[in-house]
C-alpha positions as CSV (number, residue, x, y, z in Angstrom):
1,X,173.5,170.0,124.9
2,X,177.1,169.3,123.9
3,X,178.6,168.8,120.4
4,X,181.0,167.4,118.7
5,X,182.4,167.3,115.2
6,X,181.7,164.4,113.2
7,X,184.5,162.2,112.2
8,X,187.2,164.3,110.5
9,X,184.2,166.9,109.3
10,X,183.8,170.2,110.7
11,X,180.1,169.5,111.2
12,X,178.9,169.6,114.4
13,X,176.5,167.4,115.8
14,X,174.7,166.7,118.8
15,X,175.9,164.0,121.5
16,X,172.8,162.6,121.5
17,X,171.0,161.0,118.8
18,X,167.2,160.8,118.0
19,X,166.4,157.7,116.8
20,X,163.1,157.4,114.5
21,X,162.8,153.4,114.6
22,X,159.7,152.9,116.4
23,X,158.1,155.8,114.7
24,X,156.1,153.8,112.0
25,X,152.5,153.7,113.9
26,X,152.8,156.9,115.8
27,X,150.2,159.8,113.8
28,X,151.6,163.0,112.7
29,X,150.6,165.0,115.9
30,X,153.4,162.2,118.0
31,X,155.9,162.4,115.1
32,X,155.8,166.4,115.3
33,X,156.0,166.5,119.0
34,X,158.8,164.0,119.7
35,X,160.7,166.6,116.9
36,X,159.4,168.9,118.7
37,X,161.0,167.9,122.2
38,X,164.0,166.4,120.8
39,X,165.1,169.8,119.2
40,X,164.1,171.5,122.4
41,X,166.3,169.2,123.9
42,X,169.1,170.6,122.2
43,X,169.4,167.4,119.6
44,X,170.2,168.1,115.9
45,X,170.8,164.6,115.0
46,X,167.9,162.4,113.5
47,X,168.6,158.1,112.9
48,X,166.7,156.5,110.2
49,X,167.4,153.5,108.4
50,X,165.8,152.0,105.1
51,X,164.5,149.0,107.1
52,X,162.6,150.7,110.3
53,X,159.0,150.2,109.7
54,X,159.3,147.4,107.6
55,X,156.7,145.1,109.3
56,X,154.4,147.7,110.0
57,X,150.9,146.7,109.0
58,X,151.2,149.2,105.2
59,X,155.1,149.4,105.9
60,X,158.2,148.3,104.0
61,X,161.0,149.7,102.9
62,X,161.8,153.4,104.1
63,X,158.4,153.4,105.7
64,X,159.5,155.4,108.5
65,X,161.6,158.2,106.6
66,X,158.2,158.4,105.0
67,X,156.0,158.9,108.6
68,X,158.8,161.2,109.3
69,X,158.8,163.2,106.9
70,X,155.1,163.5,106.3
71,X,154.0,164.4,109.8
72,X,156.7,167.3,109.7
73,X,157.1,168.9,106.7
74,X,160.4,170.6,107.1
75,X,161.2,173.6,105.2
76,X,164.2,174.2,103.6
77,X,166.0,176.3,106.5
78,X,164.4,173.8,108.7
79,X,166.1,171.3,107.1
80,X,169.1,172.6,106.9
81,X,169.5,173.0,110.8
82,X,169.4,169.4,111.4
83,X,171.4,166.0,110.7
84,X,169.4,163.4,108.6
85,X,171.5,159.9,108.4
86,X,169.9,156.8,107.1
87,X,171.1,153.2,106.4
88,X,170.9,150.6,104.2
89,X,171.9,147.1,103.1
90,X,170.0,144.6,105.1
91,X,167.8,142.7,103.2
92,X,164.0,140.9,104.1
93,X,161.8,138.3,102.9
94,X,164.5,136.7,101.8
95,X,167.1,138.0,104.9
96,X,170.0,138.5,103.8
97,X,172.9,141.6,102.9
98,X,173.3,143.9,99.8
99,X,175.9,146.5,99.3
100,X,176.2,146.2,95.5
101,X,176.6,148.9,93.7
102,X,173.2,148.9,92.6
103,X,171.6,148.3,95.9
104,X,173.6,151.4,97.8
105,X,172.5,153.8,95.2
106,X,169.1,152.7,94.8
107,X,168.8,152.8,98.6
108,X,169.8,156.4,98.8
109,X,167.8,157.6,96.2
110,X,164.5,155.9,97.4
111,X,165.5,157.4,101.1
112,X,165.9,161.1,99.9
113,X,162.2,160.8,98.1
114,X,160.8,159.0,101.4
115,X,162.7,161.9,103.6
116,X,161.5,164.4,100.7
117,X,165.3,166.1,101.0
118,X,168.0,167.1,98.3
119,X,170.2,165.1,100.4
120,X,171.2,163.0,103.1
121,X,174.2,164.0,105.7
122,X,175.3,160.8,106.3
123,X,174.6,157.2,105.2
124,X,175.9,154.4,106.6
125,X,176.0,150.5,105.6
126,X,173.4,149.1,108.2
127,X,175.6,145.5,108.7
128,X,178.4,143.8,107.5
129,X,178.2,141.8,104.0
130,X,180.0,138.9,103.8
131,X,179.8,139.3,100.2
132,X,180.9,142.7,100.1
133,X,183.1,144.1,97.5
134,X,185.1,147.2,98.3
135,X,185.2,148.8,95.0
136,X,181.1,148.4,94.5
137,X,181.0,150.2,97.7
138,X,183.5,152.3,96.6
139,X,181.7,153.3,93.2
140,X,178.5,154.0,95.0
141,X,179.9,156.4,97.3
142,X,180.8,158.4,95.0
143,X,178.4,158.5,92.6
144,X,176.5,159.7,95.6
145,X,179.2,162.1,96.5
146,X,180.0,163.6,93.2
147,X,175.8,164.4,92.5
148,X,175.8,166.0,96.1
149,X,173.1,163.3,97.2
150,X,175.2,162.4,100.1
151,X,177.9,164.2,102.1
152,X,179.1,161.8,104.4
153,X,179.7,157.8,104.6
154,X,179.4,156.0,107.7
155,X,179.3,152.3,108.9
156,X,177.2,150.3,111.6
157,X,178.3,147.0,113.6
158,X,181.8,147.1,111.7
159,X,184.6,146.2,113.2
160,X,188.1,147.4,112.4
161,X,189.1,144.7,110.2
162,X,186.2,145.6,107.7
163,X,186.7,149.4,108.0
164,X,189.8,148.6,106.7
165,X,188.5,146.1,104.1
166,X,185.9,148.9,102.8
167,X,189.0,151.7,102.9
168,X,190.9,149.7,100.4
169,X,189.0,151.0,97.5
170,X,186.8,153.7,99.8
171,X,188.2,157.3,99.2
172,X,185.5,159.2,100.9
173,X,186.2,159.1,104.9
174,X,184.7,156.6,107.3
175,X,183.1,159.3,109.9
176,X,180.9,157.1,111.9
177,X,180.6,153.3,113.4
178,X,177.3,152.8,114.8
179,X,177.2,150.0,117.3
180,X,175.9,148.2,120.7
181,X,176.7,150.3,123.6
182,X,176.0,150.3,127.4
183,X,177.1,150.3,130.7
184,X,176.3,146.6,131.1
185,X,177.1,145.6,127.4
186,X,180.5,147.4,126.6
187,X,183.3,144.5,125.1
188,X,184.0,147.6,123.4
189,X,185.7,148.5,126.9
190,X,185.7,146.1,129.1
191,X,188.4,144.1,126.8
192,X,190.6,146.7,126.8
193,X,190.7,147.4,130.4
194,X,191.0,143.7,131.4
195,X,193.4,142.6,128.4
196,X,195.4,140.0,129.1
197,X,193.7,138.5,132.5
198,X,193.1,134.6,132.3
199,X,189.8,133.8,133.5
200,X,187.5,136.5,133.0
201,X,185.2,137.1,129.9
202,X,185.8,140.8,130.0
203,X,189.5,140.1,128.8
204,X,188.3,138.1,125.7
205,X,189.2,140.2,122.4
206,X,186.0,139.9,120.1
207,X,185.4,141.2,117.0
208,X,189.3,141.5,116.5
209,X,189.7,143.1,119.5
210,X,190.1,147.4,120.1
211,X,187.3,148.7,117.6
212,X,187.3,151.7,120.1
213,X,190.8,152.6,120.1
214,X,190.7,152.1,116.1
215,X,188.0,154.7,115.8
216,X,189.4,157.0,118.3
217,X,192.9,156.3,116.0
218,X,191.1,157.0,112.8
219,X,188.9,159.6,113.9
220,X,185.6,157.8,113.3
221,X,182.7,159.3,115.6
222,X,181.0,155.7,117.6
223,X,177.7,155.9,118.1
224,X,175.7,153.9,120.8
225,X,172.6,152.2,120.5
226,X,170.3,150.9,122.8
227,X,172.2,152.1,125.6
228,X,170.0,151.3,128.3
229,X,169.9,147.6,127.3
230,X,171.6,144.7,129.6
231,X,172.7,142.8,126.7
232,X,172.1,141.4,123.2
233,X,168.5,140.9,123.9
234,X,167.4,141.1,127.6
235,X,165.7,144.3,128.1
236,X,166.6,146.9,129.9
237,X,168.7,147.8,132.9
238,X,167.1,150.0,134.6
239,X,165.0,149.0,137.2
240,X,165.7,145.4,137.0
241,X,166.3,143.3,139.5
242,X,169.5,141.4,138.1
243,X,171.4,144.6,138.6
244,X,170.4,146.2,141.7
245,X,173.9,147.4,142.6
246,X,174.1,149.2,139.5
247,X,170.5,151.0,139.7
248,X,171.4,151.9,143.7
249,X,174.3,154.2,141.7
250,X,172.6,154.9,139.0
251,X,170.3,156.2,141.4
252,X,172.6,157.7,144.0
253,X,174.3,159.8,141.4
254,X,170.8,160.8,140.1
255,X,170.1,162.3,143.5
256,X,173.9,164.3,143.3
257,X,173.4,165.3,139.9
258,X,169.9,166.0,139.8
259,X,168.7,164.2,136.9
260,X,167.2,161.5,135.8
261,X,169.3,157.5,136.5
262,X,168.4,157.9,132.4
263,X,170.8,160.4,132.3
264,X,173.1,159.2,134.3
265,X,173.6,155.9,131.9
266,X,173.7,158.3,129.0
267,X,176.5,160.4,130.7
268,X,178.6,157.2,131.8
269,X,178.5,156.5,127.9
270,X,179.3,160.6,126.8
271,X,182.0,160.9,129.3
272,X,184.3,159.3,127.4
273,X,187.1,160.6,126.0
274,X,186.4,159.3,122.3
275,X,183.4,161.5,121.6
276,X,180.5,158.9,121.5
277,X,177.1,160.3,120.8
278,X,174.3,158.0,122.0
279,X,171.0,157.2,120.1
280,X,167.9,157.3,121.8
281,X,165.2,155.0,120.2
282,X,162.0,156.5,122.4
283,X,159.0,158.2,121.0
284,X,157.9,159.2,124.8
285,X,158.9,162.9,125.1
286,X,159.7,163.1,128.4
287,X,162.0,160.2,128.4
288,X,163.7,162.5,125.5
289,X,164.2,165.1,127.6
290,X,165.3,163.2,130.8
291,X,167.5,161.1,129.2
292,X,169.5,164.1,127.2
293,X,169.9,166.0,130.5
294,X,173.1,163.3,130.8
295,X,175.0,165.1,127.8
296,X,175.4,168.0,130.2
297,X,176.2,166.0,133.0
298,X,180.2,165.3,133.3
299,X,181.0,162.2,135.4
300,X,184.3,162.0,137.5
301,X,186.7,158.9,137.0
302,X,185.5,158.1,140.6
303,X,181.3,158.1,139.4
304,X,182.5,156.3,136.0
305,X,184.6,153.6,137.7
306,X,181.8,153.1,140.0
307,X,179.3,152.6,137.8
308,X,181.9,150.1,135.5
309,X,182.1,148.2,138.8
310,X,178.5,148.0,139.8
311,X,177.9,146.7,136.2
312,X,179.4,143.5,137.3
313,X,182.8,144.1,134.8
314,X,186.3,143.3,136.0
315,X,188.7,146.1,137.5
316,X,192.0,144.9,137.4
């Protein structure tokens, strides 16, 4: 398993990311063994968020970090060899955003008694708030800082604009944007590798256009989620029938590389340059393991631009 630091820290992390999500109705015998595997794996790195588990029949807030932390009971060394990051600021029942001062803080707090930890290594804002103000933000952070409650501050579905927005009063470093990544949904890429070409969607500059080139700027670690999903809210890529050019590579380089075609999307996404680590939402073991195989596996620029075709995206 490869790492890399995190942000501008000097902690190193895994590439790829265990995400605890779908945790919430697994029993403690799953929970322990999808550790279990993921640390066998290599993967140091655990996702959490205030929100996962929330409709889970007994759920709500931090309901997960909870499962998680009950089925494994971590020891203190244990602890210390692994990344806990959680998030925070998306509201339910009414929906809705929160990054008050109040609401950060009170997040955190409630996440390191659900996680049962001294501390968390990073926590990020989940979302953008519209009604966000940079100096509550800024206040929270470090409170949470200063009482050694949280050592690093990340965002999620940000774009440039708003890490900018947040860094105006912000003092602690942005090390980590958390958002959509994967072969077949990548505007991340695909705009800056078509920019400036009438005609074709892939040119179009959303979300203010070169969030990956400000991170790799600004030394802000992306990571990628659901990275084996064909768009917003489509399902999955592999194996389906509106990409069969993509799965015959995905496939063919399976059978050069020996691995998984998992692996072989997670690799497409780790081979680039910018240091992304990828976040795995599955709680099957063996998925764990096949998928991770692809942060060992290092594509050419032949496989990679291969792949970028057979996704359907324009190649000047």
């Amino acid at each position: 398993m490869k790492t890399l630091p995190l942000g501008r820290t000097d902690i190193q992390v895994s590439t790829i990311i265990a995400g605890m999500m779908r945790i919430a109705g697994d029993t403690d015998e799953q929970i322990r063994n999808l550790y279990d595997t993921a640390r066998q794996a290599g993967i140091n790195f655990f996702d959490h968020a205030d929100l996962y588990g929330f409709n889970h029949p007994g759920g709500g807030y931090h309901h997960c970090e909870r499962r998680f932390a009950q089925a494994l009971q971590l020891t203190s060394s244990q602890r210390e060899e692994i990344i806990l990051q959680t998030k925070t600021g998306i509201l339910v029942n009414p929906s809705g955003y929160d990054q008050s001062y109040e609401h950060i803080v009170g997040s955190a707090e409630e996440s390191l008694k659900a996680l049962d930890t001294d501390y968390l290594d990073v926590l990020m804002l989940h979302r953008p708030d519209a009604l966000v103000e940079p100096e509550e933000v800024a206040r929270a952070f470090d409170h949470l800082h200063a009482s050694g409650k949280v050592k690093a501050f990340g965002v999620s579905n940000h774009t440039a604009r708003q890490i900018d927005l947040l860094k105006t009063a912000v003092t602690q470093p942005i090390v980590a944007n958390q958002v959509q990544l994967s072969i077949t949904h990548a505007p991340i890429i695909t705009q800056g590798l078509s920019t400036n070409i009438a005609g074709h969607d892939d040119s179009i500059a959303r979300d203010g256009g070169a969030l990956l080139d400000y991170c790799r700027i600004n030394k802000i670690t992306l990571q990628a989620w659901s990275p084996f999903q064909k768009g917003i809210s489509d399902g999955v890529f592999l194996g389906s029938s509106d990409f069969q050019e993509l799965n015959a590579e995905l496939d063919r380089l399976a059978d050069v590389y020996q691995v998984d075609p998992m692996a072989i999307a997670v690799a497409w996404i780790t081979r680039h340059p910018a240091g992304i680590q990828v976040v795995l939402g599955s709680t099957k073991p063996q998925r764990i393991l096949d998928a991770a195989k692809g942060s060992d596996v290092e594509l050419t620029r032949s496989d990679w631009y291969t792949l970028y075709k057979a996704a359907g995206h324009n190649l000047p």
